[in-house]
C-alpha positions in Angstrom: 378.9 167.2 182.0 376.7 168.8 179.7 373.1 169.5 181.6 369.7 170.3 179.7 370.4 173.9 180.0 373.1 173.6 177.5 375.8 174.4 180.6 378.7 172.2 181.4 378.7 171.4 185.7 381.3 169.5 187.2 379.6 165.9 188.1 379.9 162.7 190.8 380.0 159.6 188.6 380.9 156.5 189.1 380.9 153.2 187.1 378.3 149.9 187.3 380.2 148.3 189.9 380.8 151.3 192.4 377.0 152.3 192.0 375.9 148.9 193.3 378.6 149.6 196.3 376.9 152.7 197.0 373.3 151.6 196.7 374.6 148.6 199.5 375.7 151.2 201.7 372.6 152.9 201.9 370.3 152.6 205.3 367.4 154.5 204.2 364.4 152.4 204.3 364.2 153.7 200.5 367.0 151.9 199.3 365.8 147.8 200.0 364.1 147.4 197.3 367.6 148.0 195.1 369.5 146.0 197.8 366.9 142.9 197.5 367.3 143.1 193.6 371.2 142.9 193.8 370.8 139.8 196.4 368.4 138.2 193.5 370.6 138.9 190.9 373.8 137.6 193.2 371.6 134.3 193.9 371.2 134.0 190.3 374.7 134.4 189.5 375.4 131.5 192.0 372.9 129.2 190.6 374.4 129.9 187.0 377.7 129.0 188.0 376.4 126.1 189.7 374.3 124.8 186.4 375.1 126.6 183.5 372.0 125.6 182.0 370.3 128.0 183.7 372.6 131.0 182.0 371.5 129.8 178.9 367.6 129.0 179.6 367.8 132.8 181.2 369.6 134.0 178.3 367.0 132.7 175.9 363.9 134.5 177.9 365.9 137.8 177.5 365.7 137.3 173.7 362.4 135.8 173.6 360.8 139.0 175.8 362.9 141.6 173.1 361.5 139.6 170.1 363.7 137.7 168.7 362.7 134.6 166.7 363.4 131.1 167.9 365.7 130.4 165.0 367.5 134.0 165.5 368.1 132.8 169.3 369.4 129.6 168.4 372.3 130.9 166.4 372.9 133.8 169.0 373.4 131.2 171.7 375.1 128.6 169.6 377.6 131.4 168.7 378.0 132.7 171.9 379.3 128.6 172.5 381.6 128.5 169.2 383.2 132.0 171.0 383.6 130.5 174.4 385.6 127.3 173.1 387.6 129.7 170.6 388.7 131.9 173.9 389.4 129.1 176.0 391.7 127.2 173.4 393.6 130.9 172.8 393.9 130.6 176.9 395.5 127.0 176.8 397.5 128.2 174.3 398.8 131.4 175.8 396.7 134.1 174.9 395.1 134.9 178.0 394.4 138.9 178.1 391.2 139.9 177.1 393.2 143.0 175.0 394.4 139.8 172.8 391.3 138.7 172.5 389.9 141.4 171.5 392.4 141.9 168.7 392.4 138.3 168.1 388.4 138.9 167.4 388.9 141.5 165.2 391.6 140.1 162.9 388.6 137.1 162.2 386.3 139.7 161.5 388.1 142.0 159.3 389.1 138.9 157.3 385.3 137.8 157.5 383.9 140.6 156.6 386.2 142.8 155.5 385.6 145.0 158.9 387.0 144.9 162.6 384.1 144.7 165.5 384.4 148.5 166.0 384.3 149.3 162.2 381.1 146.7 161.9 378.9 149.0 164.8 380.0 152.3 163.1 378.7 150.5 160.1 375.4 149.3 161.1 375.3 152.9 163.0 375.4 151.3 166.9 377.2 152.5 170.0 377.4 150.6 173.0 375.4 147.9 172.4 376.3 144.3 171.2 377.1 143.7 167.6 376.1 140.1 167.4 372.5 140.8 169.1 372.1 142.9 165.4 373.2 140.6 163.2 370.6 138.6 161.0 371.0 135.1 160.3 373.7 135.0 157.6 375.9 137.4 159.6 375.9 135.3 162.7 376.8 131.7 160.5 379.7 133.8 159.0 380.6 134.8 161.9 380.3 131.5 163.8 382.3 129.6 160.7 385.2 131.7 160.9 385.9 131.5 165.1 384.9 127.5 164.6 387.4 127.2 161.6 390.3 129.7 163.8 389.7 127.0 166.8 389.7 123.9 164.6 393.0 125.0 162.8 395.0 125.9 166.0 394.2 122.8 167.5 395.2 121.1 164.3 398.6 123.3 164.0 399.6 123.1 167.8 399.5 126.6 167.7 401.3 128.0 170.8 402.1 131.7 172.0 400.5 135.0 171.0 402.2 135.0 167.6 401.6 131.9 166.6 397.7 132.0 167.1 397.1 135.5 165.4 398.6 133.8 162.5 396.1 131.3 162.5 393.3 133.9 163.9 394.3 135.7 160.4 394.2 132.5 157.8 391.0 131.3 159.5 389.3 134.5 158.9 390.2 134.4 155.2 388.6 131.2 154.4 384.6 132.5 156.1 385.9 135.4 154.1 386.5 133.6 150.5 383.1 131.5 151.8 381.2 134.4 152.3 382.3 136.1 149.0 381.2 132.9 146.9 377.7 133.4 148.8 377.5 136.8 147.9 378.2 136.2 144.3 375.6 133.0 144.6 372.4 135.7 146.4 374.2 138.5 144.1 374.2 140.6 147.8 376.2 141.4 150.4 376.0 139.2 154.0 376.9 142.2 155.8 374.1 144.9 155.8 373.3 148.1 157.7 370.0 146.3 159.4 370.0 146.4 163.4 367.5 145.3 165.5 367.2 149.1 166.8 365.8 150.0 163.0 363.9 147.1 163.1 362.1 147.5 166.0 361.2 151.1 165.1 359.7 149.6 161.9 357.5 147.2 164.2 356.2 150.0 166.6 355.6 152.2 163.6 354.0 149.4 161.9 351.8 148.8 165.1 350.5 152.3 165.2 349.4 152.2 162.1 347.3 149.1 162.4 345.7 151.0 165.9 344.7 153.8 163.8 
């Protein structure tokens, strides 16, 4: 990997999951404070699982603390729920690996929007990070009408098999895409725009330090 001295070195990594393994196998003294965090997050997990409420009460504090409107959080959760029942129906219905979800996902959006998921983030210039958490309002309710129209019609159609629901993935895309193109004609604007919540927080902080001068 490439190290601040401009050299490549050959490097130890290891992903999320094996770095938590090594942090529990740890005796130094050093290391309890990481090992009580992971048992905090595990009980948390369990309590989730137990009362999902709690996922979605936790959820909304994340939001809240980045700064996120109320409004903005309501959407982000309520699509996170249209998603869930979207997958789950695919599962019934014999789309079960998360590769066909994904592709599922993206043939919504690209008939939504006009763009796959991938092609959405290069747009709004993100990397890793979720694209729904940098949507704004409009693009979430697109969004959300197209998966809640895709699960609607292949419940309707008694889709069943892989083929069967990409059709329907496809076709229910197209109609949040016609609905979004009559909007855009109607604000004379696109729905989809290169804001992010990483641009807008900047503006925020640079805002800030200009009112602490």
């Amino acid at each position: 990997m490439l190290s601040a001295d401009g050299k490549a070195y050959l490097t130890d990594c290891v992903n999320t999951r094996n770095a938590f393994r090594i942090i529990q196998s740890i005796s130094s003294p050093k290391a309890k404070p990481f090992k009580q965090w992971l048992a905090q997050v595990g009980y948390d997990r369990v309590q989730e699982i137990e009362n999902p409420e709690l996922a979605q009460r936790r959820m909304k504090e994340i939001y809240r603390a980045k700064g996120y409107s109320e409004d903005w959080i309501e959407k982000r959760v309520s699509g996170i729920a249209v998603r869930d029942e979207l997958t789950d129906e695919w599962k019934k219905r014999g789309a079960a690996e998360e590769k066909e979800y994904a592709i599922l996902i993206a043939e919504i959006s690209k008939a939504t929007f006009g763009m796959t998921p991938s092609e959405y983030k290069e747009f709004k210039g993100l990397g890793k990070e979720n694209l729904r958490d940098h949507m704004d309002d409009l693009e979430l309710i697109f969004s959300m009408l197209g998966e809640r129209v895709s699960t609607e019609i292949t419940r309707q159609e008694d889709a069943q098999g892989y083929p069967e629901v990409e059709d329907a993935a496809k076709r229910d895309g197209r109609v949040a895409g016609n609905a979004r193109k009559e909007a855009e004609l109607e604000l004379g604007r696109p729905i989809a725009t290169k804001e992010n919540y990483l641009i807008d927080s900047e503006k925020k902080k640079k805002l800030e330090q200009r009112k602490g001068r």
